[in-house]
C-alpha positions as CSV (number, residue, x, y, z in Angstrom):
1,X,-51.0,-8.4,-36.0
2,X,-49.7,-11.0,-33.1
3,X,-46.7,-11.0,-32.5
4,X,-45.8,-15.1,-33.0
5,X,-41.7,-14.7,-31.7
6,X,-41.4,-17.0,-28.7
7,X,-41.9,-15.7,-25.5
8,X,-40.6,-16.7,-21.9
9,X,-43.8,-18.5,-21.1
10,X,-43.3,-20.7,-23.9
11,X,-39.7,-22.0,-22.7
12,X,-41.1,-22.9,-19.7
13,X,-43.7,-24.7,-21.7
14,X,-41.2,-26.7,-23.7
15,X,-39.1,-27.5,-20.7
16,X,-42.4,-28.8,-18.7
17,X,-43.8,-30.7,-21.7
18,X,-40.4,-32.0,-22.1
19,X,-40.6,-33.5,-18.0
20,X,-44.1,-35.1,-19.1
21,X,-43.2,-36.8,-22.3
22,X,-41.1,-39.5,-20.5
23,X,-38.0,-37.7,-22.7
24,X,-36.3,-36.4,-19.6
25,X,-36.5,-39.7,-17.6
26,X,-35.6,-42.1,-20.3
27,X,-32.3,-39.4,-21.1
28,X,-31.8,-39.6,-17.1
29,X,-31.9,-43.2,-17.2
30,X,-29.2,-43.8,-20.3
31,X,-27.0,-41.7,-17.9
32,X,-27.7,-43.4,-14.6
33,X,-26.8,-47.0,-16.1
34,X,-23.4,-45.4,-16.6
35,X,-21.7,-47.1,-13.9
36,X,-19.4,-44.2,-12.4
37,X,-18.3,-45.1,-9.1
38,X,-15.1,-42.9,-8.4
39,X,-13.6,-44.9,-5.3
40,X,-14.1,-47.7,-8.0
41,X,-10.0,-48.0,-9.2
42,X,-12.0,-50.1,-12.4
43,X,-14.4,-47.4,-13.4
44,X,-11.7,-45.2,-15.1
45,X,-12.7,-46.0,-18.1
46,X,-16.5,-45.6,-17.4
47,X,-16.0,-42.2,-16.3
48,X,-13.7,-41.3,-19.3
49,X,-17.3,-42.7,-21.3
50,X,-19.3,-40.7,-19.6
51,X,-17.8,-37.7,-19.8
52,X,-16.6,-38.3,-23.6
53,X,-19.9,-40.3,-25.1
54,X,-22.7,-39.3,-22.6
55,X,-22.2,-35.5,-21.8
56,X,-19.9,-35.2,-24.3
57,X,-22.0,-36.0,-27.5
58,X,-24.8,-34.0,-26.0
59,X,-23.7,-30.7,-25.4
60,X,-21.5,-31.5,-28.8
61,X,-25.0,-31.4,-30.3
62,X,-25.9,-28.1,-28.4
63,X,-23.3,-26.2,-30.0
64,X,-20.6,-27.0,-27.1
65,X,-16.8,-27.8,-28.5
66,X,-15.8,-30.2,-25.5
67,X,-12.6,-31.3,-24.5
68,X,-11.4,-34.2,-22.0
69,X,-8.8,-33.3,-19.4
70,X,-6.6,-35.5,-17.7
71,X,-6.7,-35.0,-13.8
72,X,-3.1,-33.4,-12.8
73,X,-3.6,-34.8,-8.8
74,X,-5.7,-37.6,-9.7
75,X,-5.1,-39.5,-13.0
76,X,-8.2,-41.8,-13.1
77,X,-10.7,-38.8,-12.5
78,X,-10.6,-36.4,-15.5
79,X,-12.3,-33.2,-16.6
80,X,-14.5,-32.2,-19.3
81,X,-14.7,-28.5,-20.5
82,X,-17.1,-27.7,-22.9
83,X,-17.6,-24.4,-24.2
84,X,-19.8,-22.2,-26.4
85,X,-18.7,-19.0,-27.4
86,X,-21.1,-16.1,-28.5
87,X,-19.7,-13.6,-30.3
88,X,-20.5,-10.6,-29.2
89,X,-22.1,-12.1,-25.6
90,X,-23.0,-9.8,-22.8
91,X,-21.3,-12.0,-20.2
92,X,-19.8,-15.8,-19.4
93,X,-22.0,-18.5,-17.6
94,X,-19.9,-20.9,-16.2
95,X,-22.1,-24.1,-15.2
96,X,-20.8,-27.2,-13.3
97,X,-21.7,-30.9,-12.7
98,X,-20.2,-34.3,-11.2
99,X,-19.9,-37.3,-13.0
100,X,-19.2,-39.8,-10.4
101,X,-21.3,-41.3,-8.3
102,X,-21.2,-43.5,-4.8
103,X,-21.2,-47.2,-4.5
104,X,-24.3,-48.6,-5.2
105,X,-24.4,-50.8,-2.2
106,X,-26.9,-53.1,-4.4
107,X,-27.7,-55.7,-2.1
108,X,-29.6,-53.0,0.6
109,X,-31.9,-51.4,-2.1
110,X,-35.8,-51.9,-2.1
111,X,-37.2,-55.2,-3.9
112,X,-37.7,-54.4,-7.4
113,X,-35.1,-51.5,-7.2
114,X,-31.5,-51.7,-9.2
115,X,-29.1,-48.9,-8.8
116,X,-28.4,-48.6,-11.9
117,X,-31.9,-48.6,-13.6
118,X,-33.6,-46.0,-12.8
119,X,-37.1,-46.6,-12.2
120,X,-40.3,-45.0,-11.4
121,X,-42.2,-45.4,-8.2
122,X,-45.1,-43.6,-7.0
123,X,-43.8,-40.6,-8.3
124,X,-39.8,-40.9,-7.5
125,X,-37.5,-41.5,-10.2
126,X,-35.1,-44.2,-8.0
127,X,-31.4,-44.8,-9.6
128,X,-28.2,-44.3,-8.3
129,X,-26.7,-40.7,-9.2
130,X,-30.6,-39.6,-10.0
131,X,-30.2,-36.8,-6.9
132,X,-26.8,-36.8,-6.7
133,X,-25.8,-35.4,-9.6
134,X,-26.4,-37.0,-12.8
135,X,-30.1,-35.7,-12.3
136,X,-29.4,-32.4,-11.3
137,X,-27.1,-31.7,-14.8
138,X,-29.6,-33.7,-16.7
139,X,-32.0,-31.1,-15.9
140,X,-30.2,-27.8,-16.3
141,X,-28.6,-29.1,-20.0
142,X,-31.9,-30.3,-21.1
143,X,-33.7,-26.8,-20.0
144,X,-31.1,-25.3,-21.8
145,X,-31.4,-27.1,-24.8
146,X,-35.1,-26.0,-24.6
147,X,-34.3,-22.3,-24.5
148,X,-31.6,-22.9,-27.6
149,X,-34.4,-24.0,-29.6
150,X,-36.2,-21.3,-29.0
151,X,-34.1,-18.7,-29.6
152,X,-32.8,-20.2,-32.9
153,X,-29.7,-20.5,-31.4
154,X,-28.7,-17.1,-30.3
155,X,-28.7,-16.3,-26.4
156,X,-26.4,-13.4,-26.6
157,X,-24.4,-14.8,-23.6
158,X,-21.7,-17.5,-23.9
159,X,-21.6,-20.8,-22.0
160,X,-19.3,-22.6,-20.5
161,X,-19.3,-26.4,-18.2
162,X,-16.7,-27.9,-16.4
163,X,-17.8,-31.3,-15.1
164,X,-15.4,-33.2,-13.0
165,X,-15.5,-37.2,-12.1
166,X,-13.9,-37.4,-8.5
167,X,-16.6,-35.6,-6.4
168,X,-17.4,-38.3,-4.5
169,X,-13.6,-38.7,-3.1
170,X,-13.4,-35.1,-2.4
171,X,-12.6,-33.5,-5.7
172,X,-8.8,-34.2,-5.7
173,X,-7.3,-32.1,-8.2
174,X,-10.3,-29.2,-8.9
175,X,-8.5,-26.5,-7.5
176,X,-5.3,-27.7,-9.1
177,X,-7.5,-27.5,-12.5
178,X,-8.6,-24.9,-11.9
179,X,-6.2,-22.4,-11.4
180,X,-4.3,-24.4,-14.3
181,X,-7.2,-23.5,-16.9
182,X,-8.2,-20.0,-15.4
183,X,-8.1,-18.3,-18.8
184,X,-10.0,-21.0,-20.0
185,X,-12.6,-21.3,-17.3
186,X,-12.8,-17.4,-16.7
187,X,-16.7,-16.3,-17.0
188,X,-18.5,-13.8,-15.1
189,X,-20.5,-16.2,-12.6
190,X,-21.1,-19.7,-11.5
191,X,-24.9,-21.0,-11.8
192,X,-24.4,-24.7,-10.8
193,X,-27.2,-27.5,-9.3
194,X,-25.9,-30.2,-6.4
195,X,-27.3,-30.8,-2.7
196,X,-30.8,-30.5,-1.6
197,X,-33.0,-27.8,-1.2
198,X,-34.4,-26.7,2.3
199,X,-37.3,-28.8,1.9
200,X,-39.1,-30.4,-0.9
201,X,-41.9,-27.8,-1.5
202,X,-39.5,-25.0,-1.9
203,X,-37.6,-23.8,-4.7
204,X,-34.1,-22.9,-3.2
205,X,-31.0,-20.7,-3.9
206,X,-27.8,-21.0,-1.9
207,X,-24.5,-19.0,-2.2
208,X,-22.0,-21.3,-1.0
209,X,-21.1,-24.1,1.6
210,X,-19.6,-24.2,5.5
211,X,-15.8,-25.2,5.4
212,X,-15.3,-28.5,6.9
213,X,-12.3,-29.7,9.1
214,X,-11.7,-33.6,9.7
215,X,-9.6,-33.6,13.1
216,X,-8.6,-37.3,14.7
217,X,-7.9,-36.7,18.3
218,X,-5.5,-39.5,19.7
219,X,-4.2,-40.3,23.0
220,X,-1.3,-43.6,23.2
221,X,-0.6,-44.7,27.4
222,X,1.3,-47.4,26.2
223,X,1.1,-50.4,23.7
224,X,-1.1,-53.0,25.8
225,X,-4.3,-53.1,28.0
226,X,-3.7,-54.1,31.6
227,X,-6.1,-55.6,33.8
228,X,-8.2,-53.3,35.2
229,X,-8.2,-54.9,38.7
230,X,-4.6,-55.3,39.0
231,X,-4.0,-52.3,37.7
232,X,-6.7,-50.0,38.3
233,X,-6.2,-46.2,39.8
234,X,-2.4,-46.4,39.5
235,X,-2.6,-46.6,35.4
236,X,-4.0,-43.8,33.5
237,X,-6.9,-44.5,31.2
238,X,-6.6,-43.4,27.2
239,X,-9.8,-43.8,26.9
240,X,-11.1,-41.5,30.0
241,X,-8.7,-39.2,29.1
242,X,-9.8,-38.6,25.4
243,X,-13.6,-38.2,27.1
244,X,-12.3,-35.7,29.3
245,X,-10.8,-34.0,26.0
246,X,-13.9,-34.1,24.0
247,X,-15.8,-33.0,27.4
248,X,-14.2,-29.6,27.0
249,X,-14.4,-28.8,23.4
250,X,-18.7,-29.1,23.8
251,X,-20.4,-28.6,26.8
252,X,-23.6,-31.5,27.3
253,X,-26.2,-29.5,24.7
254,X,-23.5,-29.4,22.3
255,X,-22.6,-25.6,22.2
256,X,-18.6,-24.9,21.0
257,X,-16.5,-23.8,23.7
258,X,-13.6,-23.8,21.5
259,X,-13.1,-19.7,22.1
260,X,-10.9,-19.7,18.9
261,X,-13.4,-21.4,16.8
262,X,-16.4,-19.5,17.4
263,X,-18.0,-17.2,14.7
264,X,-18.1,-13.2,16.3
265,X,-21.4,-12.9,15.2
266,X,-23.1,-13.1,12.4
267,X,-23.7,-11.1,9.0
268,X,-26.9,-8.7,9.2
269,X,-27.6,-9.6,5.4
270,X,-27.4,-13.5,6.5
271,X,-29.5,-13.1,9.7
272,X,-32.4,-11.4,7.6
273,X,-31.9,-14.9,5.3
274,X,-32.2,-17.1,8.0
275,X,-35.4,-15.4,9.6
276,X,-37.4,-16.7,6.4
277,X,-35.7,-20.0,6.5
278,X,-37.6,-23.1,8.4
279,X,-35.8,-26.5,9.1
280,X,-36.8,-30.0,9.0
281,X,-40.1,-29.4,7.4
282,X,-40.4,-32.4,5.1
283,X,-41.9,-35.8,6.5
284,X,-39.4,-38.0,7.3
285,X,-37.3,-35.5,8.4
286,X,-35.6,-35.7,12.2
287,X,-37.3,-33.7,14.9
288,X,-34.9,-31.0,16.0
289,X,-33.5,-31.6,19.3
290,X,-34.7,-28.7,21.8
291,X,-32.1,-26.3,23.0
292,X,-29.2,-28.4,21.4
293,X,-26.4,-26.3,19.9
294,X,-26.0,-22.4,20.3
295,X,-28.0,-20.6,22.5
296,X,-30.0,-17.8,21.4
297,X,-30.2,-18.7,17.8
298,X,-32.8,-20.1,15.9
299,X,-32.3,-23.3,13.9
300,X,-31.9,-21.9,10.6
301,X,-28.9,-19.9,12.0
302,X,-27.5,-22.8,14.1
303,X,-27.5,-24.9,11.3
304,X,-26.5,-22.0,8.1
305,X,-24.9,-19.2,10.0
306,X,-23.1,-21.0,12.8
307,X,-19.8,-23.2,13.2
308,X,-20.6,-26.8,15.1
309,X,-18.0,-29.6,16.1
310,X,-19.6,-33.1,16.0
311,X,-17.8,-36.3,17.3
312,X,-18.4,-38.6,14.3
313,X,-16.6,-42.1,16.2
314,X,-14.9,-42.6,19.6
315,X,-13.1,-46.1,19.7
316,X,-11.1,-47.9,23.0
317,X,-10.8,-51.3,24.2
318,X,-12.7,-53.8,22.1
319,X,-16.6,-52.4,21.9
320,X,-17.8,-55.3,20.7
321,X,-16.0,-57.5,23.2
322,X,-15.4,-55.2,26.0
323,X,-13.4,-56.7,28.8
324,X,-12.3,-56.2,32.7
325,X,-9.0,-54.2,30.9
326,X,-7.7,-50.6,30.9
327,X,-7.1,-49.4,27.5
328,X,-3.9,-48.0,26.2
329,X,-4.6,-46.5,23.5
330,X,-7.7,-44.5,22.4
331,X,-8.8,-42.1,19.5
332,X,-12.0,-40.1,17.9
333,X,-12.7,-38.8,15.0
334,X,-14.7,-35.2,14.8
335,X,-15.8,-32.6,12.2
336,X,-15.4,-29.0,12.5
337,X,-18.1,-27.5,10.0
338,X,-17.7,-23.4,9.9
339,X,-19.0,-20.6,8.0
340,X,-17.1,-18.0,6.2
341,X,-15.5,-15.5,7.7
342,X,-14.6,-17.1,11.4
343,X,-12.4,-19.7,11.1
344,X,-9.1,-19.4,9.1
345,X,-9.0,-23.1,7.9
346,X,-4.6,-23.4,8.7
347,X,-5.9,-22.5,12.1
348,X,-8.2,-25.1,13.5
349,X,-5.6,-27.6,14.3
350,X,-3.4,-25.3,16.6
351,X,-6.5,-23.7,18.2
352,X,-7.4,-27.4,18.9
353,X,-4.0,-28.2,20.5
354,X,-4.3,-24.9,22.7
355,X,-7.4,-25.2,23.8
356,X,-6.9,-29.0,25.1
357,X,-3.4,-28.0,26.6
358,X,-4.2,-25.6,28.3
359,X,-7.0,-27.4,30.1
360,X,-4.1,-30.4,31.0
361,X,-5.0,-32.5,27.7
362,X,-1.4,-32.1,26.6
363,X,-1.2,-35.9,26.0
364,X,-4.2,-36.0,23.2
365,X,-2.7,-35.8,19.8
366,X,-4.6,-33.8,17.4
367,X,-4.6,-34.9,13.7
368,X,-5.9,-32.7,10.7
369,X,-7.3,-35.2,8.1
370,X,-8.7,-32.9,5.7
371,X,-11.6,-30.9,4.5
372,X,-13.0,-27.9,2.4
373,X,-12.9,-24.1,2.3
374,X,-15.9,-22.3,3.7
375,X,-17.7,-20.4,0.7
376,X,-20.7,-17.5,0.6
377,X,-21.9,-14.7,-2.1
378,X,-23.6,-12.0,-0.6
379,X,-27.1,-12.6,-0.1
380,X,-27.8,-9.0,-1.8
381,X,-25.3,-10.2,-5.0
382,X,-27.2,-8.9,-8.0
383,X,-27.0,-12.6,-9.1
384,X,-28.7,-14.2,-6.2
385,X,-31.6,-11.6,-6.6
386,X,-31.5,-12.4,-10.7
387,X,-32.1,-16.1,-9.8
388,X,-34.7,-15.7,-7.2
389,X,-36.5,-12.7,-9.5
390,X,-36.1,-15.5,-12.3
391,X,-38.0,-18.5,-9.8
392,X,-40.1,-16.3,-8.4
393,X,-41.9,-15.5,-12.2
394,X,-41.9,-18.7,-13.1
395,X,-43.3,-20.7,-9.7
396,X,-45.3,-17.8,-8.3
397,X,-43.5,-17.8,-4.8
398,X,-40.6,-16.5,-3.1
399,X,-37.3,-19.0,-3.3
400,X,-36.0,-20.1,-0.2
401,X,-32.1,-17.8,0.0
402,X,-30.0,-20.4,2.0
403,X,-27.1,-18.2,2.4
404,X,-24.4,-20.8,2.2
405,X,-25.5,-24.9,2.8
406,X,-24.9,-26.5,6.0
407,X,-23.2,-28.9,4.2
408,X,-19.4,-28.9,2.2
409,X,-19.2,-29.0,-1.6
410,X,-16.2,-28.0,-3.5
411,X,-17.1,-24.2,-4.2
412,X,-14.1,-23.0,-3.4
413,X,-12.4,-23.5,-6.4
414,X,-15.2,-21.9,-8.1
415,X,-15.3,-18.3,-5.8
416,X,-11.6,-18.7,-4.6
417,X,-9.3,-20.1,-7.0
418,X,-11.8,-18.3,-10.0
419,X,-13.0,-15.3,-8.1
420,X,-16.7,-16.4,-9.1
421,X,-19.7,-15.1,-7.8
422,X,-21.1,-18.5,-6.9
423,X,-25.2,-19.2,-7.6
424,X,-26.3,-22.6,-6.5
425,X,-30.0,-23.8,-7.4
426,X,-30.9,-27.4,-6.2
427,X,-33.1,-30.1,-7.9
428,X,-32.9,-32.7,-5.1
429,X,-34.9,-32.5,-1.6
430,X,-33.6,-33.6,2.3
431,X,-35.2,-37.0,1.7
432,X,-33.8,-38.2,-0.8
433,X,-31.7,-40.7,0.2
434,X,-28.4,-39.2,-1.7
435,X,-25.3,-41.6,-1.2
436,X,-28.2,-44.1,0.4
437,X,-29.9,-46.9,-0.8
438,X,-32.8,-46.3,-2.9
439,X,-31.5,-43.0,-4.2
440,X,-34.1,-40.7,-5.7
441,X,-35.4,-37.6,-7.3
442,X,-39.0,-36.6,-7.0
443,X,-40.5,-36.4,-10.8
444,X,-42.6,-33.2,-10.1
445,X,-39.7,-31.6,-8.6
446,X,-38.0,-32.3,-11.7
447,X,-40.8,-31.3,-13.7
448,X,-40.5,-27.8,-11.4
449,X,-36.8,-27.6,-11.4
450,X,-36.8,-27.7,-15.9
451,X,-39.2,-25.0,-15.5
452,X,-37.3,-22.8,-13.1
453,X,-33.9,-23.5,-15.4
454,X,-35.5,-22.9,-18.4
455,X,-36.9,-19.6,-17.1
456,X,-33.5,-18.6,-16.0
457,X,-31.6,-19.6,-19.0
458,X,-34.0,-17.2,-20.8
459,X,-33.6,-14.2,-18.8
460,X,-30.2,-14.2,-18.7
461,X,-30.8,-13.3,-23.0
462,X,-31.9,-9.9,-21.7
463,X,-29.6,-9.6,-18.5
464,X,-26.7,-6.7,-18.6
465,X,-24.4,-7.4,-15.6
């Protein structure tokens, strides 16, 4: 007799044929006309919408109980929990997603193109929040929903999703949450979708993010400009004193000489990631500049396993009007990007002020504006190999294993503040034009990515941390 229970290949099945239909686009596109712009002071009450009749509703229908939480830092971005409790489950998944969305900047999109319909173009799905992230959850609740029906209900682990709405402003409040809700947000590990993969072709995991550091660097001569002829050689220039400054925290290829803020060396396990890892490998993408950045380390390390300070603006005198005057007052604004394990984040700042003063910078001011905790799992974490086991079976090739993106999301609440091991699997690609116009997803790499989810979700049924 055949044995007529559903198997793994059918929930991979479901999930493609589900991609095919036109059911996961026109469910993507109810949620992308959701206007949730989080710098948007008027879009409160969208998000509460979203979170309470879009996503809400939904995973109400999946089983979820949801709740709305108000935001204990930031009042007009709240939280949604939504949990569902097996009894007797092996372990907890906690999942995450974002709301909110970036402006739309409407005006600079394609012809033909609205942000907030999403439309299909030679194979890209083009809406605002289709990448970034509204696509991304779209995809892992609706493979999930896949495996659910499959398995009559019954996964014999418990779920739980947090989704927060201020993302896009730098997640004010998360940690906050957080640790307010531990007991309620305490599972056993985090599998959550946002950023890119490495490049379009490849099915990626990554374990975490580099920390990032906002630092304005400010020098004030006096309140006025004076004429440069007049005054020239016997005033001192803000302007050429702040390049001097910014001289001696990156030589000319861009390498950190920043003693203090250099990484020892890195991990073996994340060395033996990076030598699988290629960089800017998708058309469109940049050319990587030849012996810019560390020496002796191959992109995938410069760019995963290495800390870089970029100068994002340098600003004196009138650039756009520039005139025969000595400035006196200049500043520039940099990010510090570091991996886990160098750089104690309370301790850029100082190193900053040391490092210029002790070179004769003691006049440039050095202002800490912000940033994120660096975050990485282990690349040998029993999850990470789980998830790439689980890709692998389903795709037929190896995952990329990014141990930590080059980028900054707001992990840290997850592996810090919750003690997660954190699992990351992305559904968006480099080019796709995330907090851009004409914003993106590539419809076969969503057809892939409800695939690899719904192949996950179903192996965790028989998983035993």
């Amino acid at each position: 007799m055949t044995d007529q229970s559903p198997s793994r290949a059918d929930a991979v099945a479901a999930a493609h044929a589900r991609a095919d239909s036109g059911a996961l686009f026109a469910q993507l596109a109810r949620r992308v006309s959701h206007r949730t712009v989080s710098t948007d002071p008027g879009a409160a009450a969208t998000l509460r919408d979203y979170l309470d009749g879009e996503l809400g509703a939904s995973l109400t229908a999946l089983g979820f109980e949801c709740r709305r939480y108000e935001n204990p830092v930031s009042p007009r971005h709240p939280f949604l929990i939504a949990e569902r409790i097996e009894e007797g489950a092996a372990f907890t998944v906690l999942m995450y997603g974002h709301a909110d969305v970036q402006p739309p900047q409407t005006e600079k999109w394609s012809d033909g193109l609205d942000p907030w319909t999403l439309t299909e173009r030679g194979g890209r799905w083009y809406g605002r929040g289709s990448a970034d992230n509204k696509g991304q959850h779209t995809i892992n609740f609706a493979a999930l929903e896949e495996v659910l029906a499959l398995s009559e209900g019954r996964l014999g682990y418990s779920v739980k999703v947090l989704v927060e709405s201020g993302e896009e402003t730098g997640s004010p409040g998360l940690s906050e949450f957080c640790a307010a809700h531990r007991e309620t947000l305490a599972a056993d590990v985090l599998l959550a979708s946002d950023g890119p993969r490495i490049s379009a072709e490849s099915p990626t995991v990554f374990l975490g993010s580099r920390g990032t550091t906002l630092l304005r660097l400010r020098v004030d001569e006096r309140e006025r400009s004076y004429h440069s002829g007049n005054w020239g050689g016997v005033l001192s220039n803000a302007g050429t004193i702040l390049a001097g400054a910014l001289a001696s925290l990156t030589d000319a290829r861009g390498r950190l000489l920043v003693e203090e803020l250099r990484p020892t060396g890195i991990d073996p396990a994340v060395r033996r990631a990076c030598a699988a890892l290629e960089v800017g490998t998708d058309p469109g993408d940049p050319a990587l500049s030849e012996g810019w950045g560390e020496p002796g380390l191959s992109p995938a390390e410069r760019l995963f396993a290495w800390n870089t300070l970029e100068v994002l603006d340098f600003l004196c005198g009138d650039p756009l009007s520039p005139v025969g005057a000595i400035p006196g007052t200049a500043h520039a604004d940099l990010q510090f990007r570091y991996v886990r394990g160098s750089t104690a984040p309370a301790e850029v700042v100082p190193a900053v002020r040391r490092h210029l003063e002790a070179r004769g910078f003691d006049r440039v001011q050095v202002e800490d504006r912000g940033g994120m905790d660096a975050t990485r799992l282990s690349p040998e974490s029993p999850w990470a190999r789980l998830a790439m086991d689980s890709i692998a079976a389903t795709t037929g090739a190896e995952a990329s294993l990014v141990p930590n993106l080059a980028g900054t999301i707001p992990n840290g609440a997850f592996s810090d503040v919750l003690g997660l091991p954190t699992v990351w699997i992305p559904h968006s690609h480099p080019g796709c034009a995330q907090h851009a116009p004409d914003e993106h997803m590539l419809a076969p790499l969503a057809r892939e990515a409800m695939g690899i989810m719904a192949g996950l979700f179903w192996d965790l049924r028989s998983h035993r941390p």
